[in-house]
N, C-alpha and C positions, 0 to 999 in steps of 0.2 A: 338330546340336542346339544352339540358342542361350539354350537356358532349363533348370535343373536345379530339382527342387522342393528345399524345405530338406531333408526326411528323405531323398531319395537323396541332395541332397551331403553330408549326413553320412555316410553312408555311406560314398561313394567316398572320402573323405579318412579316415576311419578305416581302411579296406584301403591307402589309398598310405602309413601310417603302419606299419602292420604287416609291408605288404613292405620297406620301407627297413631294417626293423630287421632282418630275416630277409635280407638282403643283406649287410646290415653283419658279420653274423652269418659269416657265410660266408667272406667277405673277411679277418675277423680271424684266420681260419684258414691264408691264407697266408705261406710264408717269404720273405724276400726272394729267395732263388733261385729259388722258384716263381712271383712276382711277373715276378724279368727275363726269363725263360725265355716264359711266356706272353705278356711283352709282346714281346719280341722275335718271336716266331711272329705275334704282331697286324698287327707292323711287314710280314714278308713277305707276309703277307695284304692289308696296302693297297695295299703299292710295285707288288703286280700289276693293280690294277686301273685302265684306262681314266681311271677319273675323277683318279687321284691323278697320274697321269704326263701328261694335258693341263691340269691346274692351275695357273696360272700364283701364285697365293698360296695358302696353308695358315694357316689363321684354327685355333688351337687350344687346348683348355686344356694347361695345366700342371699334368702330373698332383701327387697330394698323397696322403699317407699310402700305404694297399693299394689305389689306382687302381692301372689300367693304365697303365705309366710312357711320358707323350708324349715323355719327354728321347730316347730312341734315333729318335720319328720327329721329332723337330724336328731334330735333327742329322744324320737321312736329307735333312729340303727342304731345309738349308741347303748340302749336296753337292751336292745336285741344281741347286742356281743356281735355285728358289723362294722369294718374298718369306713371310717368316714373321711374324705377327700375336698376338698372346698378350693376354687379360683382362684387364683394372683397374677392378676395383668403384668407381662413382663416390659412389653413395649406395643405399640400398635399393631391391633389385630393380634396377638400375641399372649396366650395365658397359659399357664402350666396349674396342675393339682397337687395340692399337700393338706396330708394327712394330718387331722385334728383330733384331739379328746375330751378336750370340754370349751367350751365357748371363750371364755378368759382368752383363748388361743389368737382371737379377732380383733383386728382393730381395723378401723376406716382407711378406707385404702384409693385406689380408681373411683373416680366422683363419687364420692364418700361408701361405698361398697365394703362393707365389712371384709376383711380380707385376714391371713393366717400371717402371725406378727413374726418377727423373728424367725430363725432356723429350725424347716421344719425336713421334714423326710416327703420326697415327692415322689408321686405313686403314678403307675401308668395302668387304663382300663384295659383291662381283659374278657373273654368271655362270664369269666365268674363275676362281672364288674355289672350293677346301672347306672349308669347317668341320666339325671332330673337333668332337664334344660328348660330353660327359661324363653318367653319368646311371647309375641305378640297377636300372633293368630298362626292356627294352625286349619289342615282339614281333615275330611275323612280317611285320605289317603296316605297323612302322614305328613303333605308337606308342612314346612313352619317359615313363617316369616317372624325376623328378630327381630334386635332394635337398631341394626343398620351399621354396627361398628364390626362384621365377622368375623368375631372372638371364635364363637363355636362352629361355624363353618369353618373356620381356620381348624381347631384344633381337632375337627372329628375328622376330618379328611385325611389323617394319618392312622384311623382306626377301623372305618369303619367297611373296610375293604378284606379285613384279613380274618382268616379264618377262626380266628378265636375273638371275633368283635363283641363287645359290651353291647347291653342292648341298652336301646336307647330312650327315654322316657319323657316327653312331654308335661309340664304340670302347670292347668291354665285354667281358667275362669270356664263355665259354659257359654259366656254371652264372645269367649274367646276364639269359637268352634266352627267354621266357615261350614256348613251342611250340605255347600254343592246343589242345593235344589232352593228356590224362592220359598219364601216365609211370609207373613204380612207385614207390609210398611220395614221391609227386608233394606237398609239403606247399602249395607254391604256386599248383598249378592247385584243390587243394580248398578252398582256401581263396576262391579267387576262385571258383570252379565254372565254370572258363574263361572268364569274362569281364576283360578289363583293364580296370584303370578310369581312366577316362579326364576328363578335364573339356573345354568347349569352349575355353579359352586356351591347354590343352595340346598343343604342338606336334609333330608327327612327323619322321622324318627317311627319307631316300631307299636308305639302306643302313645296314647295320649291320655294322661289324669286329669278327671276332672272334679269336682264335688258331689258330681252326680251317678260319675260312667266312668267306664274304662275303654277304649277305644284303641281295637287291632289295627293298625294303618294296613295296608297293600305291601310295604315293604316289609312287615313283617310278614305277611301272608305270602308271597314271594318267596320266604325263605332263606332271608340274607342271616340270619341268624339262629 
């Protein structure tokens, strides 16, 4: 769809406000032991998969606050003898990837977001490349909704088209995981009445990490990559 009327994109953007907060919400709930615990379960959930072990780079965020903490897998690629990439907000809506080697590399940066300090070398994804994206809920199909600034819609829309695309990796909580079918005292699916909302700039991703699963989207089933 390349066209939204006004009164459904208000719409859609009043529900992607309501789930971020009802995520947020959720998230605030965890401790930091519940936080390592689940990322660390995320991390064995990638390291098994095909795509993270023929990878030749790991293009990812830096987790921040109650994310899923990327520091155990960025120090998973960097064992591995994988080139590792990390965000620097250039301007709005606006972020490029540079290439890090040990953490020292980071300082606060974009609301206090750990970011790569000084001059570094800036790497662009390829098919040998994955990119972890970060993001507020996702579904079975692959879509994701952010956190409303489209950094990553921004920058994957000059990749994710060509024929050598990175694939692309979701890494999120399970209570992060919209199921498309009612659950009990489901607040998220009634709220949406199962549908996600989506816009057309809104980018999907090929799989999705979780602590528990690994989850093929449509688009990767599809065969864009």
């Amino acid at each position: 769809m390349n066209h939204i009327d006004i009164d459904t994109k208000k719409t859609i953007l009043e529900h992607k406000k309501q789930l971020r907060k009802e995520i947020k919400n959720k998230r605030s709930l965890l401790t930091k032991e519940m936080i390592q615990k689940e990322s660390e379960n995320a991390l064995i959930q990638l390291l098994k998969t095909k795509e993270y072990q023929m990878a030749l780079s790991i293009f990812t965020y830096v987790s921040y606050q109650q994310e899923l903490s990327t520091f155990p897998l960025i120090q998973a690629a960097f064992l591995d003898g994988k080139i590792v990439a990390v965000p620097k907000v250039r301007k709005e809506q606006e972020m490029e990837f540079f290439k890090i080697k040990e953490y020292s590399e980071l300082s606060p940066g974009f609301c206090g977001i750990l970011e790569p300090n000084g001059t570094k070398e800036q790497l662009y994804p390829d098919k040998n490349s994955m990119i972890i994206l970060p993001g507020m809920l996702f579904d079975l199909t692959g879509k994701r909704l952010g956190y409303g600034g489209g950094f990553y819609d921004h920058y994957l829309k000059k990749y994710i088209k060509q024929k050598n695309a990175p694939i692309l990796a979701g890494f999120a909580y399970d209570f992060q995981i919209f199921e498309n079918k009612k659950k009990e005292n489901d607040i998220l699916f009634s709220f949406l009445e199962g549908n996600f909302p989506t816009e057309p700039h809104d980018q999907s991703v090929d799989m999705i990490i979780t602590p528990t699963r690994v989850i093929y989207s449509q688009r990767k089933k599809d065969g864009y990559n």
